[in-house]
Backbone as XML, in Angstrom:
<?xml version="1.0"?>
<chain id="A" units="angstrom">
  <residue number="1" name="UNK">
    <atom name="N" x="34.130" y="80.820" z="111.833"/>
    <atom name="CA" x="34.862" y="80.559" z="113.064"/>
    <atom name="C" x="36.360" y="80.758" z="112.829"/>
  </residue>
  <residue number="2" name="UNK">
    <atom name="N" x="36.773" y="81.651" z="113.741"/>
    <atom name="CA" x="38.489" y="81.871" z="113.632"/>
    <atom name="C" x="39.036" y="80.639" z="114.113"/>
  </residue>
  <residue number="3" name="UNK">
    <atom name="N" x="40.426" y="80.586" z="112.847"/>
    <atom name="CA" x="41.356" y="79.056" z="113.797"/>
    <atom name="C" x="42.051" y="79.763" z="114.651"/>
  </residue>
  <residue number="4" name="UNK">
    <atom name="N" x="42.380" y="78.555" z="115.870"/>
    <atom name="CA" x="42.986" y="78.892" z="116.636"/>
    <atom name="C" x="44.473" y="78.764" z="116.447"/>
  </residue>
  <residue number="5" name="UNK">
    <atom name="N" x="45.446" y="79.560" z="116.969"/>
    <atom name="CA" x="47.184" y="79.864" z="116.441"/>
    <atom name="C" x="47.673" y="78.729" z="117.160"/>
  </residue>
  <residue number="6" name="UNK">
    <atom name="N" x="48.594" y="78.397" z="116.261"/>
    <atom name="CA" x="49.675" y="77.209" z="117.136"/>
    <atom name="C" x="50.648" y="78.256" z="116.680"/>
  </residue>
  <residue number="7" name="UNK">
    <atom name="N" x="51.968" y="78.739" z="117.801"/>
    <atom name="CA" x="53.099" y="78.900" z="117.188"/>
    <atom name="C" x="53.869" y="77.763" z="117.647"/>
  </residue>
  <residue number="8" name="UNK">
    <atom name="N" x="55.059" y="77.326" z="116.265"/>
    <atom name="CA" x="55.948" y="76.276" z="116.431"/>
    <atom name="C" x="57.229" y="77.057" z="115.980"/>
  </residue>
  <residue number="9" name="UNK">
    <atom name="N" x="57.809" y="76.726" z="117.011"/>
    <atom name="CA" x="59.432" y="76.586" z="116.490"/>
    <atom name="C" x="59.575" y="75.944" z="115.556"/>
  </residue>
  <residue number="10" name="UNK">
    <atom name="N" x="60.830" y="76.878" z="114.570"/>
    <atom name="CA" x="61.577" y="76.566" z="113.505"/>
    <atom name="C" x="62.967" y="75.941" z="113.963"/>
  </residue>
  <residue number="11" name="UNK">
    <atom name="N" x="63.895" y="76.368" z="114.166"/>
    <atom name="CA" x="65.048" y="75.217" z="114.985"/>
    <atom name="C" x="64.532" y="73.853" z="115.471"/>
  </residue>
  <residue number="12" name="UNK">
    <atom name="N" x="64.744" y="72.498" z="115.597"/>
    <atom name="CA" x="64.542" y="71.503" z="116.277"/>
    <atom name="C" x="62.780" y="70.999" z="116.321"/>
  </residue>
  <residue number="13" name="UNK">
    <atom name="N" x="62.250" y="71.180" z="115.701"/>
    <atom name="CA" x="61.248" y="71.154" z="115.379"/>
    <atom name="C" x="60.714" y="70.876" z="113.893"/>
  </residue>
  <residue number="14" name="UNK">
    <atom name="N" x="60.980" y="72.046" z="113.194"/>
    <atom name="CA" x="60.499" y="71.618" z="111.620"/>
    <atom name="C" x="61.527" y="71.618" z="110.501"/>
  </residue>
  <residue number="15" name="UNK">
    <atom name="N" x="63.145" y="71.925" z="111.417"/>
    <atom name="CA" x="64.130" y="71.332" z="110.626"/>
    <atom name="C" x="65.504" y="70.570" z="111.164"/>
  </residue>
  <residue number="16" name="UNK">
    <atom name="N" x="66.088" y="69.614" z="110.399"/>
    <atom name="CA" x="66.820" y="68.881" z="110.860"/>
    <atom name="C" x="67.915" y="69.422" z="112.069"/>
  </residue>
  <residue number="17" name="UNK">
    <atom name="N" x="67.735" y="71.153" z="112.679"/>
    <atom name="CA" x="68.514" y="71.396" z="113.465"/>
    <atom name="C" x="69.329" y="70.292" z="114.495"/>
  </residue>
  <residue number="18" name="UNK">
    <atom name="N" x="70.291" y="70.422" z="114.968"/>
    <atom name="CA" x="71.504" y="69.493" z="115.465"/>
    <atom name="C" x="71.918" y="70.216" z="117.172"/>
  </residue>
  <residue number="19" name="UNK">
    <atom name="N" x="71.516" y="71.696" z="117.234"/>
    <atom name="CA" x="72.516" y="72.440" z="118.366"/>
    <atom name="C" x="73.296" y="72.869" z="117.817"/>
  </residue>
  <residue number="20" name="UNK">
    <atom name="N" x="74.149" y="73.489" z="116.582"/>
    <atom name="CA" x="74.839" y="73.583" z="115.890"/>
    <atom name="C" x="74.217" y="74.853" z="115.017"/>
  </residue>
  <residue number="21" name="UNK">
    <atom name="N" x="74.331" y="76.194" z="115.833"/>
    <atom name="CA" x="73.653" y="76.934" z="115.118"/>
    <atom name="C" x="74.322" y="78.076" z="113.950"/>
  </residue>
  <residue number="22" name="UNK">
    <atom name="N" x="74.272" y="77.882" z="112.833"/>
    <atom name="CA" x="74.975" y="78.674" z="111.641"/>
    <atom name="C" x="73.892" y="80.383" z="111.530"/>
  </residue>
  <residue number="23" name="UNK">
    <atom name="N" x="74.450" y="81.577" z="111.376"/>
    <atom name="CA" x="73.889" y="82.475" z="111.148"/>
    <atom name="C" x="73.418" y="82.533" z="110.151"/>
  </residue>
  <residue number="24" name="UNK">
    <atom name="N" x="73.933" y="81.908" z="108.735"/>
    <atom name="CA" x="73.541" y="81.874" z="107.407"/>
    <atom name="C" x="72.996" y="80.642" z="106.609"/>
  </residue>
  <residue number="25" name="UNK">
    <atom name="N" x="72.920" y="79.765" z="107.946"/>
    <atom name="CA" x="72.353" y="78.378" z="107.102"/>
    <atom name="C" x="70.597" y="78.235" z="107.833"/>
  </residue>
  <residue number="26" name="UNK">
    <atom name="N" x="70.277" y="77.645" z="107.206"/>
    <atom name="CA" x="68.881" y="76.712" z="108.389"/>
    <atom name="C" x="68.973" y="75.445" z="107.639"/>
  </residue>
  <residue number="27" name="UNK">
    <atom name="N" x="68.942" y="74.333" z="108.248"/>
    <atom name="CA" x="69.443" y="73.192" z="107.931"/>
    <atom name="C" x="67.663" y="72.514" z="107.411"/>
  </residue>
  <residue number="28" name="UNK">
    <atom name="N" x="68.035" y="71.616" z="106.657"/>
    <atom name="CA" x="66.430" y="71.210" z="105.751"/>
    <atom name="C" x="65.606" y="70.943" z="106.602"/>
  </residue>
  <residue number="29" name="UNK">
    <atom name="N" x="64.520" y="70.878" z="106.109"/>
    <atom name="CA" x="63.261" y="70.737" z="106.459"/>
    <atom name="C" x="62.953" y="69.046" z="106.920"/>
  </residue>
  <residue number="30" name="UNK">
    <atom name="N" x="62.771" y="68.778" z="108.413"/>
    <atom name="CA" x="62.860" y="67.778" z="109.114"/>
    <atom name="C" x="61.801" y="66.765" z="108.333"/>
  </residue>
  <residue number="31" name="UNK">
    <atom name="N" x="62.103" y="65.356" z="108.285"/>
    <atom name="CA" x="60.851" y="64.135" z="107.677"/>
    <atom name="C" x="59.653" y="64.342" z="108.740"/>
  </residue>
  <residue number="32" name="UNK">
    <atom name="N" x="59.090" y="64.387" z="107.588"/>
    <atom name="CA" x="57.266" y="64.606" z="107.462"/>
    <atom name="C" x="57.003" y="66.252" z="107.906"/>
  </residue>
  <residue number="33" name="UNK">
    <atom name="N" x="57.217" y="66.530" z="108.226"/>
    <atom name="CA" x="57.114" y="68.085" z="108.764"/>
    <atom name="C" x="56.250" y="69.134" z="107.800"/>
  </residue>
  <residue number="34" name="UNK">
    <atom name="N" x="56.517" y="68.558" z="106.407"/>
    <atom name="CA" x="55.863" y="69.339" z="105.424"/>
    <atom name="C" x="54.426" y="68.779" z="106.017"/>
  </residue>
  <residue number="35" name="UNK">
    <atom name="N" x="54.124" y="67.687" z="105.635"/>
    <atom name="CA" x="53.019" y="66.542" z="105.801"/>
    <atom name="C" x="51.932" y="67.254" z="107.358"/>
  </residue>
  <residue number="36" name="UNK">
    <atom name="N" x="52.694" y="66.867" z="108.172"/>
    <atom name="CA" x="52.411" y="67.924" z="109.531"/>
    <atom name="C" x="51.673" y="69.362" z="109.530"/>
  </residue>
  <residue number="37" name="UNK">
    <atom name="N" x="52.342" y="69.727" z="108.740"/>
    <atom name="CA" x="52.067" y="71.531" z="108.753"/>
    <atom name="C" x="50.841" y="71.216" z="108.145"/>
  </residue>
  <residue number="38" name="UNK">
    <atom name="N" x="50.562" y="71.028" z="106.821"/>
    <atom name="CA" x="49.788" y="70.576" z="105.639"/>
    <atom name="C" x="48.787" y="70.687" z="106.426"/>
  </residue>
  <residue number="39" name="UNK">
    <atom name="N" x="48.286" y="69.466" z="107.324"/>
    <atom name="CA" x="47.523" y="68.869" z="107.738"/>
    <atom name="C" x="47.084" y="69.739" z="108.917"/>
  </residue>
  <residue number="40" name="UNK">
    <atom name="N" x="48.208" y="70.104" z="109.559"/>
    <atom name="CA" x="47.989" y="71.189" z="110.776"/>
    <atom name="C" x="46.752" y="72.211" z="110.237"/>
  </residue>
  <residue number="41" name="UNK">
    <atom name="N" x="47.207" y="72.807" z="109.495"/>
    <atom name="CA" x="46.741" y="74.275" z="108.896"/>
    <atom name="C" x="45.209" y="74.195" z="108.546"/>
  </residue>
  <residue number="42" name="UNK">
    <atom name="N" x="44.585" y="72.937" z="108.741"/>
    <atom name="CA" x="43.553" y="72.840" z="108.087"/>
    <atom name="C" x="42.359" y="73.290" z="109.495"/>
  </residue>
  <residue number="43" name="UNK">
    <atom name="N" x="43.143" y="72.980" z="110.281"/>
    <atom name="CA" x="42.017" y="73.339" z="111.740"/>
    <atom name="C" x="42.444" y="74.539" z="112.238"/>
  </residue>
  <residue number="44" name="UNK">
    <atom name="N" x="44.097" y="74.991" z="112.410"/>
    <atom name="CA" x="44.843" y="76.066" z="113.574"/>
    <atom name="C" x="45.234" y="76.802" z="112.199"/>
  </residue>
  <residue number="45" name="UNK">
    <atom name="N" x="45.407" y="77.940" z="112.676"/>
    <atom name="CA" x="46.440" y="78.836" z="111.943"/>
    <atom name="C" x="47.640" y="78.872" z="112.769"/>
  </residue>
  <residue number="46" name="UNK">
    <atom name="N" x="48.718" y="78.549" z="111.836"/>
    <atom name="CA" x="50.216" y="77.870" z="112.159"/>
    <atom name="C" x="50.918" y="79.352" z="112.175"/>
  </residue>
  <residue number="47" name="UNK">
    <atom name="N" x="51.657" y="79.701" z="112.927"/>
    <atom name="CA" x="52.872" y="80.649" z="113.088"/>
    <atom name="C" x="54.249" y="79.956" z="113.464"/>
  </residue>
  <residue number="48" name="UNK">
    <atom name="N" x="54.910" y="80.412" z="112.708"/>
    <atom name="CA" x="56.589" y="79.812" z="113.261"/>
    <atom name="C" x="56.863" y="81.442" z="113.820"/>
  </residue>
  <residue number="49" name="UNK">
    <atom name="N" x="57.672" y="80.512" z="114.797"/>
    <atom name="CA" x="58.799" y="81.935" z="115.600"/>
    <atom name="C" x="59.953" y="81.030" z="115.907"/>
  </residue>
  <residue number="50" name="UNK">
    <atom name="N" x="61.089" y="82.209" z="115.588"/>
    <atom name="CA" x="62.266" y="81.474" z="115.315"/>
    <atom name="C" x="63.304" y="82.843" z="115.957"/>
  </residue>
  <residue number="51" name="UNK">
    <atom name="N" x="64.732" y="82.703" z="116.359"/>
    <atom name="CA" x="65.469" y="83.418" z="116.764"/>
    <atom name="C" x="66.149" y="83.883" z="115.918"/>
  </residue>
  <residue number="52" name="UNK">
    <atom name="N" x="65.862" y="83.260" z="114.487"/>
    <atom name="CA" x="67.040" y="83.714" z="113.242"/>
    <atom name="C" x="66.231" y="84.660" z="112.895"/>
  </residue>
  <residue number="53" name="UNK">
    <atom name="N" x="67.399" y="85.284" z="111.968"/>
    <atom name="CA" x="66.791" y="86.332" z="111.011"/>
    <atom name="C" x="65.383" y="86.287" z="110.029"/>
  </residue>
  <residue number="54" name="UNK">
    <atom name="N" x="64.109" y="87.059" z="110.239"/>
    <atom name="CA" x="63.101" y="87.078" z="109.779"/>
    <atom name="C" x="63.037" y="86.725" z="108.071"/>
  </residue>
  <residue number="55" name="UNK">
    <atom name="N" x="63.688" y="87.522" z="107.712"/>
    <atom name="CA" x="64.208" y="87.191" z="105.745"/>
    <atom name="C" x="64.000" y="85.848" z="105.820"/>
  </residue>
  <residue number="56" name="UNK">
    <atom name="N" x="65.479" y="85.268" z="106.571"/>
    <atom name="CA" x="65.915" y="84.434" z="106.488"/>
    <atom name="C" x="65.326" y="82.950" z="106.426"/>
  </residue>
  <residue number="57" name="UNK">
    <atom name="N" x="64.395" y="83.419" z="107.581"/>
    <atom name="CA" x="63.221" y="82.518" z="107.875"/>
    <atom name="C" x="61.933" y="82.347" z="107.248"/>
  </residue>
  <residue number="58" name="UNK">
    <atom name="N" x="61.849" y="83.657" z="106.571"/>
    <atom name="CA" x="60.504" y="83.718" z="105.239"/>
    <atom name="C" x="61.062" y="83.125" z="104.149"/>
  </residue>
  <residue number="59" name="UNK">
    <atom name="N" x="62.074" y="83.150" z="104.270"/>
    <atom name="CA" x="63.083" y="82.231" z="103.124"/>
    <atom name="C" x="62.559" y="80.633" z="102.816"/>
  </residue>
  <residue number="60" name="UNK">
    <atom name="N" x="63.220" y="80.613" z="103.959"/>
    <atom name="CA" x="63.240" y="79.038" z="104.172"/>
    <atom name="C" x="61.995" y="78.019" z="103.833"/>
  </residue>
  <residue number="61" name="UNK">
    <atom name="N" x="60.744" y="79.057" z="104.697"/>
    <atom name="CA" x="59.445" y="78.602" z="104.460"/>
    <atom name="C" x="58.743" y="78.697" z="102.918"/>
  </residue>
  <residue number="62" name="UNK">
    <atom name="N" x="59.283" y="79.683" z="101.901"/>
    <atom name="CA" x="58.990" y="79.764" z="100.671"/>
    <atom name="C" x="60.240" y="78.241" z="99.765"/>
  </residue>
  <residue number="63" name="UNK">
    <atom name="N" x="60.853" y="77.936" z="100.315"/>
    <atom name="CA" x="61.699" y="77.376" z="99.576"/>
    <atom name="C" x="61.431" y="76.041" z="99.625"/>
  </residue>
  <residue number="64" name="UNK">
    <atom name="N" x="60.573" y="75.286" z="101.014"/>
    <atom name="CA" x="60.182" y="74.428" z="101.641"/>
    <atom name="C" x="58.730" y="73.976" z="101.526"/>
  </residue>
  <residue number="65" name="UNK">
    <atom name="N" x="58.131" y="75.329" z="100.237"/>
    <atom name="CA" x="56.803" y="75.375" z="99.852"/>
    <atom name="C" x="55.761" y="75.023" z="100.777"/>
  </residue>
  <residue number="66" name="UNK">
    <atom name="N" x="55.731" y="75.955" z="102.238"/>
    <atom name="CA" x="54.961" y="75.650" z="103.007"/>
    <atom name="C" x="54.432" y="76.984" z="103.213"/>
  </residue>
  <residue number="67" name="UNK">
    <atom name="N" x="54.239" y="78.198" z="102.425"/>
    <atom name="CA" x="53.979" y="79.686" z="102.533"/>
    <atom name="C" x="52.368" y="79.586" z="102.544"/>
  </residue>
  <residue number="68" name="UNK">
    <atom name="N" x="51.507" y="78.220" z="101.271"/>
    <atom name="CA" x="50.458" y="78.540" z="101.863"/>
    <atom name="C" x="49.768" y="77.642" z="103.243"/>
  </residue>
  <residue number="69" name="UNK">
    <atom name="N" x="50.662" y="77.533" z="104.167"/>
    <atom name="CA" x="50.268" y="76.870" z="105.531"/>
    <atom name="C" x="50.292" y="77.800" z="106.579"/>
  </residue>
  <residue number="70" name="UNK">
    <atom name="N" x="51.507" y="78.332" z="106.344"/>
    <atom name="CA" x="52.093" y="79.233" z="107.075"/>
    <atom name="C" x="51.655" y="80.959" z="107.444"/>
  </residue>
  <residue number="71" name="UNK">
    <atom name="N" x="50.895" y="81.197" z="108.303"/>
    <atom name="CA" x="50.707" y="82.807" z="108.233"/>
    <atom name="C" x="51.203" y="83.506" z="108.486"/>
  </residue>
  <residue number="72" name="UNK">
    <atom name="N" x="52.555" y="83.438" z="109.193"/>
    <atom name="CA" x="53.484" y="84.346" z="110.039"/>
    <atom name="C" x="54.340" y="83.630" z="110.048"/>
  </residue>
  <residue number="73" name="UNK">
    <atom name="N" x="55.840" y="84.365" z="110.602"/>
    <atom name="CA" x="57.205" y="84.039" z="110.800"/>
    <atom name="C" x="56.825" y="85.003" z="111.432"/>
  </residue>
  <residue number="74" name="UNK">
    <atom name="N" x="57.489" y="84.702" z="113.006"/>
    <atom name="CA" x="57.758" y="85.790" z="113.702"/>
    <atom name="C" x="58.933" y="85.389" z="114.975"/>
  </residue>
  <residue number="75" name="UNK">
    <atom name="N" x="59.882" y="86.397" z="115.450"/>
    <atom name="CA" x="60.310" y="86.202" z="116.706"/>
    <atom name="C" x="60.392" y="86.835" z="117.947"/>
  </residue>
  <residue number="76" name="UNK">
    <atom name="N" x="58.783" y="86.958" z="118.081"/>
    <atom name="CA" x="58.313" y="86.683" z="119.256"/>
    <atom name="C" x="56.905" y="85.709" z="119.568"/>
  </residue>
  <residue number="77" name="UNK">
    <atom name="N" x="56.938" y="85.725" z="120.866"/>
    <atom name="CA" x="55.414" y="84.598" z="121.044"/>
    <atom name="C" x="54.677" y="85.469" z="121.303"/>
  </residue>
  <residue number="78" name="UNK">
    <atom name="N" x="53.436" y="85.059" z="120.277"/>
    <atom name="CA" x="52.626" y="86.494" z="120.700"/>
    <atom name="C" x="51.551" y="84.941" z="120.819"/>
  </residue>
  <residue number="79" name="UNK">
    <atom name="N" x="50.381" y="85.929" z="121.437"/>
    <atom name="CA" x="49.504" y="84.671" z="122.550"/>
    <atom name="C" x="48.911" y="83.725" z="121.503"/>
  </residue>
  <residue number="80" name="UNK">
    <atom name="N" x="48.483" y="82.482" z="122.113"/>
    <atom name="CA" x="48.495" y="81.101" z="121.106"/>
    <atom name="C" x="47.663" y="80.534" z="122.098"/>
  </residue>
  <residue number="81" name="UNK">
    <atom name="N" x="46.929" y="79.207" z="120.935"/>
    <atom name="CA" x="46.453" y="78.111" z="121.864"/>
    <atom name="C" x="47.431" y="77.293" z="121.987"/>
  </residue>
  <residue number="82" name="UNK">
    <atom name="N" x="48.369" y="76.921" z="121.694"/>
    <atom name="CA" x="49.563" y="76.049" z="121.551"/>
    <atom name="C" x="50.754" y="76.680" z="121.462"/>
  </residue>
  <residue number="83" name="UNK">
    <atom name="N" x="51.980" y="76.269" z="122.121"/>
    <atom name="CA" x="53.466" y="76.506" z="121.453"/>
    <atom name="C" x="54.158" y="75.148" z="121.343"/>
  </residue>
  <residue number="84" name="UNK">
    <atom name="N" x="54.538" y="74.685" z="120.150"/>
    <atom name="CA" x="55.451" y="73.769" z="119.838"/>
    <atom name="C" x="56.703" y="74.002" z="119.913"/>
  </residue>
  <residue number="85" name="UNK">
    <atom name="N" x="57.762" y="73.585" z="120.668"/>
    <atom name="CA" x="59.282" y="73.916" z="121.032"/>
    <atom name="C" x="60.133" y="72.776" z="121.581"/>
  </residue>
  <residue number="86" name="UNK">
    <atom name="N" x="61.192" y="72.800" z="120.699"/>
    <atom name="CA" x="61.901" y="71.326" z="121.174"/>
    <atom name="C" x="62.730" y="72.296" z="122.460"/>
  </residue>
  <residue number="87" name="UNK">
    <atom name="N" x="62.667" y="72.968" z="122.961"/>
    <atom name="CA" x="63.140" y="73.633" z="124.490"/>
    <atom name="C" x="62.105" y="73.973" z="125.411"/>
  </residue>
  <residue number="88" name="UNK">
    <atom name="N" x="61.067" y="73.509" z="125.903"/>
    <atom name="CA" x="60.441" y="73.682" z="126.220"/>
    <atom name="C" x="59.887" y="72.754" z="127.675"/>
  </residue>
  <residue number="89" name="UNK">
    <atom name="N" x="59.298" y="73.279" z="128.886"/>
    <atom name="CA" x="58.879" y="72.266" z="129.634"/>
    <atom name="C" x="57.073" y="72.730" z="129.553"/>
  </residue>
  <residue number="90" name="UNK">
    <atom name="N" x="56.691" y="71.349" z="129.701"/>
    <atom name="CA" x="54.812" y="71.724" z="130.069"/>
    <atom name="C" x="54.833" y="71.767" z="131.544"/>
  </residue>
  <residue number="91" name="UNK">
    <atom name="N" x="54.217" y="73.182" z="132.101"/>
    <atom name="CA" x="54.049" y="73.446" z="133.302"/>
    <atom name="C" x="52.758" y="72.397" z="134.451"/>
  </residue>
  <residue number="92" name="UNK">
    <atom name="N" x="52.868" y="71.789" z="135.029"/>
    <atom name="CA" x="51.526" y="71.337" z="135.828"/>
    <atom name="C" x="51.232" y="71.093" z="136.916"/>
  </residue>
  <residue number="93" name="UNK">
    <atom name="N" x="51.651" y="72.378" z="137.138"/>
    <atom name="CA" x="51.129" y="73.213" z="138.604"/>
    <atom name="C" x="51.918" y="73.045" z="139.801"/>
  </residue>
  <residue number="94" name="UNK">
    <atom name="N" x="52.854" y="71.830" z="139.290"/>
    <atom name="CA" x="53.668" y="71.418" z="140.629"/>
    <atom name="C" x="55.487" y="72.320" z="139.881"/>
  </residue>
  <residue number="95" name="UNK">
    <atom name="N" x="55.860" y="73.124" z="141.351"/>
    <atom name="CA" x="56.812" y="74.290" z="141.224"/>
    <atom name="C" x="58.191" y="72.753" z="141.863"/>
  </residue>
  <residue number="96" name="UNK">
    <atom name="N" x="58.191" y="71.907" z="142.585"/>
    <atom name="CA" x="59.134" y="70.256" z="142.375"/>
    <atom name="C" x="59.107" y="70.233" z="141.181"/>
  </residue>
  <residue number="97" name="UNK">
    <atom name="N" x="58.152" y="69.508" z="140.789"/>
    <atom name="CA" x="58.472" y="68.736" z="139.325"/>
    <atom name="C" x="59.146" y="69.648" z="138.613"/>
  </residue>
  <residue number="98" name="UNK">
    <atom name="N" x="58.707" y="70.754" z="138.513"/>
    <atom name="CA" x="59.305" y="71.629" z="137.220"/>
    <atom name="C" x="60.798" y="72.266" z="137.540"/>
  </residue>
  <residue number="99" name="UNK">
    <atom name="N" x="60.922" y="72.681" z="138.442"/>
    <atom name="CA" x="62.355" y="72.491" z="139.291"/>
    <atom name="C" x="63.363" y="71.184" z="138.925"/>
  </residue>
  <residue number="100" name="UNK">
    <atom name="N" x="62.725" y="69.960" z="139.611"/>
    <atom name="CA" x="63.311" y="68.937" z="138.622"/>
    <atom name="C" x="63.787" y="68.942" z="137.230"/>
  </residue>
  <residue number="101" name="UNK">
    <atom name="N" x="62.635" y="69.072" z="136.224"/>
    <atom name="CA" x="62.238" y="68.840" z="134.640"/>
    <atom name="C" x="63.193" y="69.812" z="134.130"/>
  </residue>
  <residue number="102" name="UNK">
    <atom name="N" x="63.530" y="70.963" z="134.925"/>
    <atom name="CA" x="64.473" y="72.198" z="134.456"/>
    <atom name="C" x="65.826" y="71.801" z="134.802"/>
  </residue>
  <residue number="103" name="UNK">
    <atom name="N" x="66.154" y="71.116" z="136.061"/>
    <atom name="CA" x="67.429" y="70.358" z="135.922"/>
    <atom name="C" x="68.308" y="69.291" z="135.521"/>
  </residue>
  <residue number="104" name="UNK">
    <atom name="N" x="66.844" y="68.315" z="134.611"/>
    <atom name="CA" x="67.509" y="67.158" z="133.948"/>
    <atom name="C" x="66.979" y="67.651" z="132.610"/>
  </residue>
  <residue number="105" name="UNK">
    <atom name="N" x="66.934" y="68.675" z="132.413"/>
    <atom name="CA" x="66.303" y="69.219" z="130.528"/>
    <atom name="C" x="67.762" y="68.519" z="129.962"/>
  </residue>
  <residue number="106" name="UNK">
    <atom name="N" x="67.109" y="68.119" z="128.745"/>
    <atom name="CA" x="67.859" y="67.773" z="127.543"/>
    <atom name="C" x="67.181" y="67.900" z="126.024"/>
  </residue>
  <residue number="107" name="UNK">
    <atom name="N" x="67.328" y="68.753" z="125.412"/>
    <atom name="CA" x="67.000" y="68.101" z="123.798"/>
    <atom name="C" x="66.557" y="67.127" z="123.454"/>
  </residue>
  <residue number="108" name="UNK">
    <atom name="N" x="65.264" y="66.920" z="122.997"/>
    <atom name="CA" x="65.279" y="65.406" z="122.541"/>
    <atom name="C" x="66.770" y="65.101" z="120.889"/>
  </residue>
  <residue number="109" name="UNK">
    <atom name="N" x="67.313" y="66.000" z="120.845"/>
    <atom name="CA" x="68.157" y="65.788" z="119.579"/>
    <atom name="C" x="69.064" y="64.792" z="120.461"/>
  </residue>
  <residue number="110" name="UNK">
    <atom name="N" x="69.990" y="65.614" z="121.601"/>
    <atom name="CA" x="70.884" y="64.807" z="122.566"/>
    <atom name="C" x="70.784" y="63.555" z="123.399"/>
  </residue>
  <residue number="111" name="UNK">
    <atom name="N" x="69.268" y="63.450" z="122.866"/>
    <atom name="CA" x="69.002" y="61.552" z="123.987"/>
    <atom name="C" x="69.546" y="60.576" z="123.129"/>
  </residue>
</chain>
């Protein structure tokens, strides 16, 4: 049986990102997140997609010793049973609410 893909964001998600975005840094690897993935990987096959540089980001994940969790770095969303994203709204069906949810968005970093 094939697992099914989660892609998760790398920014605000699986590292201490702030809003504060450096071209040459990625800031460490957020608490428990290793633990998370670990555990993730055992049912889904995990993809990160990220807006930084691909290297950069295969980097990070080898350095963070999560390469064998991880099957991809990529930046784009290519189709998934899941997307994990600290920017993100869950759609549900009502075009109000989400209208709303899009005008009081905040980061959970900024609450």
């Amino acid at each position: 049986m094939d697992k099914r893909t989660i892609l998760i964001d790398l920014d605000g998600v699986l590292n201490t990102y702030d809003g504060q975005f450096e071209d040459f840094f990625i800031p460490p690897i957020a608490a428990h997140a290793y633990e998370f993935i670990k555990e993730l990987s055992i049912d889904y096959k995990i993809v990160i997609f990220t807006s930084r540089n691909l290297l950069s980001a295969s980097k990070w994940v080898m350095d963070n010793k999560l390469e064998n969790f991880i099957s991809d770095v990529t930046n784009i969303k290519i189709p998934a049973f899941l997307i994990i994203d600290d920017r993100c709204i869950n759609f549900s069906g009502n075009f109000s609410e989400l209208k709303y949810n899009i005008d009081n968005f905040i980061p959970w970093y900024k609450k």
